[in-house]
C-alpha positions as YAML, in Angstrom:
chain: A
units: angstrom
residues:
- id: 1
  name: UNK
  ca: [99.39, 100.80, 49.02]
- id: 2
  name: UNK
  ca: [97.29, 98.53, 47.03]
- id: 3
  name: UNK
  ca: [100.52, 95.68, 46.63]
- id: 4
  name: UNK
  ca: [101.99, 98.45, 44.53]
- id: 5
  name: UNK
  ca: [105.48, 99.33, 44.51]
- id: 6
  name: UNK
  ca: [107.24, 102.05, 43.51]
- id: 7
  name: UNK
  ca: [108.74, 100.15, 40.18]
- id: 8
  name: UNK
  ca: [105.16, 99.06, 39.42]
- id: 9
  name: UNK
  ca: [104.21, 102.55, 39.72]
- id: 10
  name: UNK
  ca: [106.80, 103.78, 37.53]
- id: 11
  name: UNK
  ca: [106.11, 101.30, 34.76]
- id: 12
  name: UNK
  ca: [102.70, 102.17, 34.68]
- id: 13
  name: UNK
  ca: [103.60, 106.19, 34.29]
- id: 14
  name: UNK
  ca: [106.06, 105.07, 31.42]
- id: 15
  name: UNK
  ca: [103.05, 103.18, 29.96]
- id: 16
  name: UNK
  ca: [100.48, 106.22, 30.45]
- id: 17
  name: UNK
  ca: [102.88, 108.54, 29.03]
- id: 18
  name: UNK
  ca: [103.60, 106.39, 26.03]
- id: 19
  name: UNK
  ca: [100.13, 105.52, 25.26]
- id: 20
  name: UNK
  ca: [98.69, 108.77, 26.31]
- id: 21
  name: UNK
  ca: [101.11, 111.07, 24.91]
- id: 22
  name: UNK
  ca: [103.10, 114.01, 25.73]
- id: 23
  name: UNK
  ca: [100.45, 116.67, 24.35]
- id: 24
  name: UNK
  ca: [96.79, 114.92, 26.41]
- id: 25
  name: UNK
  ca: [99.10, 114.06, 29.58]
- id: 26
  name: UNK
  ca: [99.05, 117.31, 31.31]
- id: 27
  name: UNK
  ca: [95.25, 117.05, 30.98]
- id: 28
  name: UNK
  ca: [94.75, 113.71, 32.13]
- id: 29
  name: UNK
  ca: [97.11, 114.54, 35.07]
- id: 30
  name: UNK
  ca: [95.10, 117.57, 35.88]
- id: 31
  name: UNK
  ca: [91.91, 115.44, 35.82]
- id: 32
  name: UNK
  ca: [93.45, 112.58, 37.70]
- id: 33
  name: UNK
  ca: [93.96, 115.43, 40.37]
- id: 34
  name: UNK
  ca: [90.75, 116.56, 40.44]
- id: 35
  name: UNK
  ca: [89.45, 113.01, 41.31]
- id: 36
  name: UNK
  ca: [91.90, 112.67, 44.16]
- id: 37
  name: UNK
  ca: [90.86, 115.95, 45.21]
- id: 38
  name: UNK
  ca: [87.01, 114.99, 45.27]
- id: 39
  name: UNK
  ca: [87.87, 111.42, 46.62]
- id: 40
  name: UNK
  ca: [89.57, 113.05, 49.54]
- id: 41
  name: UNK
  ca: [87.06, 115.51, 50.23]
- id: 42
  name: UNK
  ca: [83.70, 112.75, 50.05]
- id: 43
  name: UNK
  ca: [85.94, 110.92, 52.75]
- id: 44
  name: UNK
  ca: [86.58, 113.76, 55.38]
- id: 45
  name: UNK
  ca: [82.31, 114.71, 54.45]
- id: 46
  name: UNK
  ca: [82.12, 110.75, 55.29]
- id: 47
  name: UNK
  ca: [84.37, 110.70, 58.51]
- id: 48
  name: UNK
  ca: [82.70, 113.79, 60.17]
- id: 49
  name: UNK
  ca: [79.02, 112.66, 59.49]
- id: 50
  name: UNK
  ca: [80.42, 108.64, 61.14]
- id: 51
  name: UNK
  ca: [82.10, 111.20, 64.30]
- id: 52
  name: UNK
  ca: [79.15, 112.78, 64.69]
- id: 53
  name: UNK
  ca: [76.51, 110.01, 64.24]
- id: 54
  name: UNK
  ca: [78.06, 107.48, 66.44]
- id: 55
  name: UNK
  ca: [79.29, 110.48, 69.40]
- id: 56
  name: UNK
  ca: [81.52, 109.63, 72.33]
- id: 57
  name: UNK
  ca: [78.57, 109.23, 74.65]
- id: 58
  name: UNK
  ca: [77.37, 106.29, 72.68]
- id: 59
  name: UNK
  ca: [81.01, 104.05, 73.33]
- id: 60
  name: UNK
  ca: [81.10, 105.35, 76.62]
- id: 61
  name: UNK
  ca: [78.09, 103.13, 76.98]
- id: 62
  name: UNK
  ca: [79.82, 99.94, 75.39]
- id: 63
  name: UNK
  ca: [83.00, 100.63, 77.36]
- id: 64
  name: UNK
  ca: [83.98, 96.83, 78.06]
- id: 65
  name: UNK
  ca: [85.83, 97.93, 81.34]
- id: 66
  name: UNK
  ca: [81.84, 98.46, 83.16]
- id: 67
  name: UNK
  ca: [81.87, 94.68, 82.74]
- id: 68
  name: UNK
  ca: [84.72, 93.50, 84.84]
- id: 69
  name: UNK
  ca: [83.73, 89.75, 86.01]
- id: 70
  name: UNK
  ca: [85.31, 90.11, 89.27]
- id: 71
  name: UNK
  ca: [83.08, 93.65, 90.14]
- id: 72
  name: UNK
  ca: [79.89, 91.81, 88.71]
- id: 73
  name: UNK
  ca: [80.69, 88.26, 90.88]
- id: 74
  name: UNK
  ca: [81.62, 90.94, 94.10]
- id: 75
  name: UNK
  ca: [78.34, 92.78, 94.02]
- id: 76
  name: UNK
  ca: [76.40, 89.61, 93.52]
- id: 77
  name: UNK
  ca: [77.76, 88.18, 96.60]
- id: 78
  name: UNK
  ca: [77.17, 91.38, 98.53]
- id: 79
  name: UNK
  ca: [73.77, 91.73, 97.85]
- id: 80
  name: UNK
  ca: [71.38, 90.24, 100.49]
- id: 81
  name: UNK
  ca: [69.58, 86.97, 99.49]
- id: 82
  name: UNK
  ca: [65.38, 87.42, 98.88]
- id: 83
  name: UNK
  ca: [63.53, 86.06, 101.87]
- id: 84
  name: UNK
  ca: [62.18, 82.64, 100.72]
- id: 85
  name: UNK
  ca: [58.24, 82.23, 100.48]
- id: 86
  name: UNK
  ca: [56.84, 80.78, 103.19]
- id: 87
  name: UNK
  ca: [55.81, 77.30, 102.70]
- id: 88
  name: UNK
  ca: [52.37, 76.66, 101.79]
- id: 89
  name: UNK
  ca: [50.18, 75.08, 104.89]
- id: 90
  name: UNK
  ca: [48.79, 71.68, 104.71]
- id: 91
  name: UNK
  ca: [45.71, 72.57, 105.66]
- id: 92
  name: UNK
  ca: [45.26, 74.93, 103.64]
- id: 93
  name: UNK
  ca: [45.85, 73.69, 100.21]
- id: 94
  name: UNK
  ca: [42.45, 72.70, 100.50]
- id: 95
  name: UNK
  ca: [41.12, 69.07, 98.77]
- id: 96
  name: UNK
  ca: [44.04, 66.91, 97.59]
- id: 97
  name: UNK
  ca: [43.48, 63.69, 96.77]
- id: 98
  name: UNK
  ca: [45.71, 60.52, 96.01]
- id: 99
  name: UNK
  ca: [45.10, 59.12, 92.38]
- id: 100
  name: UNK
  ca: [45.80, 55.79, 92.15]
- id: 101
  name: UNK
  ca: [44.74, 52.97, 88.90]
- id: 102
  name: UNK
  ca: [45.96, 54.05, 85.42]
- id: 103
  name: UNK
  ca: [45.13, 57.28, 82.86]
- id: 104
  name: UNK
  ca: [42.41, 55.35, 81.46]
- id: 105
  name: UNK
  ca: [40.69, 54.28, 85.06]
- id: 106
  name: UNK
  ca: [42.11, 56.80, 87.82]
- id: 107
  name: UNK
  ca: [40.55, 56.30, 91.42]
- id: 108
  name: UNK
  ca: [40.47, 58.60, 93.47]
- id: 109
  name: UNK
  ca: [40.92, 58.43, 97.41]
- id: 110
  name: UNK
  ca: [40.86, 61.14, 99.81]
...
């Protein structure tokens, strides 16, 4: 509770009390009450507005246990392979030529 203990707590209602005074404490206490009251009530307002805005659906979604390795590496291996592409013909790939000499000269032979 705030590194607060119960003798720290106590010393600081002796102080209040003291420095306060016996006639204004009963109406600080009452307003101290108040602001608990409203603290508490802003929070629950806060919590059901976060329970409804983020719904069960949504973590259902995020549910780390869809993302097992072992299931993932399983279905990979079941999964047929893609057929390869055929390899392109030789003659078909139409005019190739060997370039020989440097980037500033090239020659060209077919």
């Amino acid at each position: 509770m705030l590194g607060l203990s119960f003798e720290k707590m106590l010393i600081a209602g002796l102080i209040a009390v003291i420095v306060i005074g016996p006639r204004r404490l009963p109406h600080y206490a009452q307003k101290l009450g108040e602001l608990i009251r409203m603290f508490r009530a802003q929070l629950t307002t806060a919590q059901t507005r976060a329970a409804q805005s983020v719904g069960a659906e949504d973590w259902e979604s995020l549910d780390p246990r869809r993302y097992d390795p072992r299931r993932i590496v399983r279905e990979a291996l079941h999964e047929p392979a893609p057929d390869p592409a055929p390899a392109p013909d030789p003659a078909e790939a139409g005019d190739r030529a060997v370039v020989t000499g440097s980037s500033g000269h090239p020659r060209r032979k077919a």
